[in-house]
C-alpha positions in Angstrom: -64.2 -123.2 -98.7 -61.3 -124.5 -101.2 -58.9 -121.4 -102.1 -59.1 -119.3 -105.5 -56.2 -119.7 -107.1 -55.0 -117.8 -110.5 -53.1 -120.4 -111.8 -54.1 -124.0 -111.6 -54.3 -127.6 -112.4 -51.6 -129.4 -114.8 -49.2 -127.6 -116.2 -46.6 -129.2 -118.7 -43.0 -128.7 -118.4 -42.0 -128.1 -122.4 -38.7 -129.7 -123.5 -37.3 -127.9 -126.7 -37.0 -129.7 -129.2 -33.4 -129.2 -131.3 -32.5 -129.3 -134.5 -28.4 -128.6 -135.6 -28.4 -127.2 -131.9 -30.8 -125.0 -131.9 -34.3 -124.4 -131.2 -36.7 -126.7 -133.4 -39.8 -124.2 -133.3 -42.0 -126.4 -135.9 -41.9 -129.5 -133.9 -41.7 -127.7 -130.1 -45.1 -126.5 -131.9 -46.6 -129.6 -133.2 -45.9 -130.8 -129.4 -47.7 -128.3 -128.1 -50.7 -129.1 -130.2 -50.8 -132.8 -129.2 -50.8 -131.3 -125.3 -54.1 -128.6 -126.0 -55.6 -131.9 -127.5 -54.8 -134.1 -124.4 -56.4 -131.2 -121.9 -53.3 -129.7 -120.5 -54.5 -126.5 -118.2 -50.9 -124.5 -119.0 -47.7 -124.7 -120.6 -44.2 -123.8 -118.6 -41.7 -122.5 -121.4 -38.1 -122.6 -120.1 -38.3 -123.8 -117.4 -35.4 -126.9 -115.8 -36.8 -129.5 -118.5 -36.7 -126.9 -121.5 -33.4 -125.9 -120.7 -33.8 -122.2 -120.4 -30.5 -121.3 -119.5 -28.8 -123.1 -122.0 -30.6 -120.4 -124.5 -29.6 -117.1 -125.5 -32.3 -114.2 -124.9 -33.3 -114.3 -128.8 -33.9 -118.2 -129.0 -35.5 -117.6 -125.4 -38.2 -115.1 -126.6 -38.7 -117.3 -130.3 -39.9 -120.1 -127.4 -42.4 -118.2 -125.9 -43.8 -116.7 -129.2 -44.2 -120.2 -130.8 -45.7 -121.3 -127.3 -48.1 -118.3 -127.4 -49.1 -118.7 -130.9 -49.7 -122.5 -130.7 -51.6 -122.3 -127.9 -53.3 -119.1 -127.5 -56.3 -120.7 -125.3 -53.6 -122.0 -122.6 -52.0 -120.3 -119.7 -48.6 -119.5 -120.6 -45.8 -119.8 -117.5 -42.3 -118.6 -118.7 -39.1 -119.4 -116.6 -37.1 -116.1 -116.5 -34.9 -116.1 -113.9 -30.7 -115.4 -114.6 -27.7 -115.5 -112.1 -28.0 -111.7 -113.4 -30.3 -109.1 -112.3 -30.7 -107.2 -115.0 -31.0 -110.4 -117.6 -33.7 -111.5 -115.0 -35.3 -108.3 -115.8 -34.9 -108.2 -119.1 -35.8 -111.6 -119.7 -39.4 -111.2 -117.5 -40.5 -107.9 -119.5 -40.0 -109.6 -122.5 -41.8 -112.9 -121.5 -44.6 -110.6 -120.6 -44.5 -108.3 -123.7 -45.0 -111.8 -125.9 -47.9 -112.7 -124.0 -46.8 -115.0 -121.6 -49.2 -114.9 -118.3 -47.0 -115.2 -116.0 -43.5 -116.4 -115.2 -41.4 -118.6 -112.8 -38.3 -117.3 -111.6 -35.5 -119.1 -109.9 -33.2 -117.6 -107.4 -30.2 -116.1 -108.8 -27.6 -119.2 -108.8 -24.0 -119.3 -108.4 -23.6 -117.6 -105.0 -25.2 -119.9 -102.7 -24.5 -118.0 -99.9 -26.3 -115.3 -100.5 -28.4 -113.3 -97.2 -32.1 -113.7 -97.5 -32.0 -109.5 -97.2 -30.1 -110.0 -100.6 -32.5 -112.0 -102.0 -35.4 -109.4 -101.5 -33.6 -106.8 -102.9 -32.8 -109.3 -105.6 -36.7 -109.8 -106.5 -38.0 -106.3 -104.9 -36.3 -105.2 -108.1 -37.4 -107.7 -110.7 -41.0 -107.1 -109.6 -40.8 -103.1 -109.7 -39.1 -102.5 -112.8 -40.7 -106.1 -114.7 -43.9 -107.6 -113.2 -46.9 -105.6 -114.3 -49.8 -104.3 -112.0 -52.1 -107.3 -111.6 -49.6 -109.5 -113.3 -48.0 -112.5 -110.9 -44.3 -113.8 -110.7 -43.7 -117.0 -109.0 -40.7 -118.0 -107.3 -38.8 -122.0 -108.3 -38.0 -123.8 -105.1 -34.9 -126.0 -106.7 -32.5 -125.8 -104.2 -30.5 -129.0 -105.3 -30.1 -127.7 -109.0 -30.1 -123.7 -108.2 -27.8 -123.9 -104.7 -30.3 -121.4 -103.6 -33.6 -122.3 -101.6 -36.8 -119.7 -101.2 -37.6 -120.1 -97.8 -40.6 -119.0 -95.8 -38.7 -115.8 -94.5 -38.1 -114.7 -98.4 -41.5 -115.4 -99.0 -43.0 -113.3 -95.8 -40.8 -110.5 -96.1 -41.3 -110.3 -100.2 -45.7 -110.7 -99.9 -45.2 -107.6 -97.5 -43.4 -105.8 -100.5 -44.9 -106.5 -103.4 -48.4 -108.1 -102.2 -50.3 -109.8 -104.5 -48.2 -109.7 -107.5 -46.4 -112.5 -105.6 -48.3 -115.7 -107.4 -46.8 -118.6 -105.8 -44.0 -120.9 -105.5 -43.1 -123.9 -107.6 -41.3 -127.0 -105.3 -39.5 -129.2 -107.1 -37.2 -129.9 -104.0 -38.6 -133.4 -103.8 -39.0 -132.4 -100.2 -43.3 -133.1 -99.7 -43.1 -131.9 -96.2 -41.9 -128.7 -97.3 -44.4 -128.6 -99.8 -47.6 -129.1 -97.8 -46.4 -126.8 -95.1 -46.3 -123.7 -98.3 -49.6 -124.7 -99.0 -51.2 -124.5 -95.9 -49.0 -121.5 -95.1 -49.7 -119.4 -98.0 -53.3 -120.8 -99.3 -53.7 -117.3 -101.0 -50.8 -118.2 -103.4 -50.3 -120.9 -106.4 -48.4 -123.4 -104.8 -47.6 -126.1 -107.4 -45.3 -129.2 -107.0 -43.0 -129.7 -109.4 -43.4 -133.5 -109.5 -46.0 -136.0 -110.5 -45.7 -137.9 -107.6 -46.8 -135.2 -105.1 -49.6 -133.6 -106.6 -52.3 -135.3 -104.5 -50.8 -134.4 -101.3 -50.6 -130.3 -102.8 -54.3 -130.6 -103.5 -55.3 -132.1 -100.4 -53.2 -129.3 -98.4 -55.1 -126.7 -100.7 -52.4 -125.9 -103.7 -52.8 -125.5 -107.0 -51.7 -128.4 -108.9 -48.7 -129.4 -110.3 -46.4 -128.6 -113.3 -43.8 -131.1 -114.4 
């Protein structure tokens, strides 16, 4: 029997638009209509191709909003992870108190030496004090852009904290190896590649889809 999943099918990467350097929220939103129209299941708001972390928390939330409203009959996936804890925090209550679904956050970057045991203390606290009961957080397997990978021992030790609330794992390593073995590992999880190329090989091993 094919796994359940949440979250599924194609997701689109949004790039933001700009206008005088910031944000152009009329045209991010006329994108977004051309997308419903062409049968998109979800939408990924800054995430690596929007440029998230080139955006303040204000132009950040203005994103999700215009995302939201524009497409209210999509699934909504915001990118909230910060080299900080508590902007990661911040940012993921927010995404979720503007209606976003669910969100996608990156290891903190920077240090990329940091302990696995770091890590889960890192996300045990972004899911306690920012990921809703029966709301899901996935974590963004980037290791050649964050410095930091989520491995299979993060993974384990974090679905024994925080259970289900644990969606999946995005993996844009490149690395398709890697990317079937998460799929058959976890097939209770959302496991989406992060490029085109791969997405037959994530459904054939059981994942979710793909969001690029």
């Amino acid at each position: 029997m094919p796994p359940m999943h949440t979250y599924s099918g194609v997701y689109t990467a949004l790039a933001t638009p700009l206008k005088d350097g910031r944000a152009d929220l009329d045209r991010l939103q006329k994108h977004i209509r051309v997308l419903v129209r062409d049968g998109v299941d979800g939408l990924l708001v800054n995430g690596t191709t929007g440029e998230g972390q080139s955006f303040d928390f204000g132009e950040r939330a203005e994103l999700v909003f215009a995302a939201r409203e524009a497409a209210p009959e999509l699934k909504i996936m915001t990118g909230t992870g910060c080299a900080a804890l508590t902007d990661t925090i911040h940012c993921t209550q927010k995404a979720f108190e503007l209606g976003s679904d669910c969100v996608l956050i990156v290891p903190p970057f920077f240090f990329r030496s940091v302990a696995t045991a770091g890590l889960v203390e890192f996300y045990k606290r972004v899911y306690a004090e920012a990921v809703p009961a029966g709301r899901k957080a996935l974590l963004y397997h980037i290791p050649q852009v964050s410095g930091v990978p989520v491995s299979f021992d993060l993974l384990d030790r974090l679905k024994d904290i925080v259970g289900d609330r644990l969606g999946g794992v995005k993996d844009s390593s490149g690395d398709v190896d890697n990317l079937v073995k998460l799929c058959k590992r976890y097939p209770e999880m959302d496991i989406f590649s992060g490029l085109d190329d791969f997405l037959l090989d994530d459904l054939q091993a059981g994942g979710a889809g793909c969001i690029t």
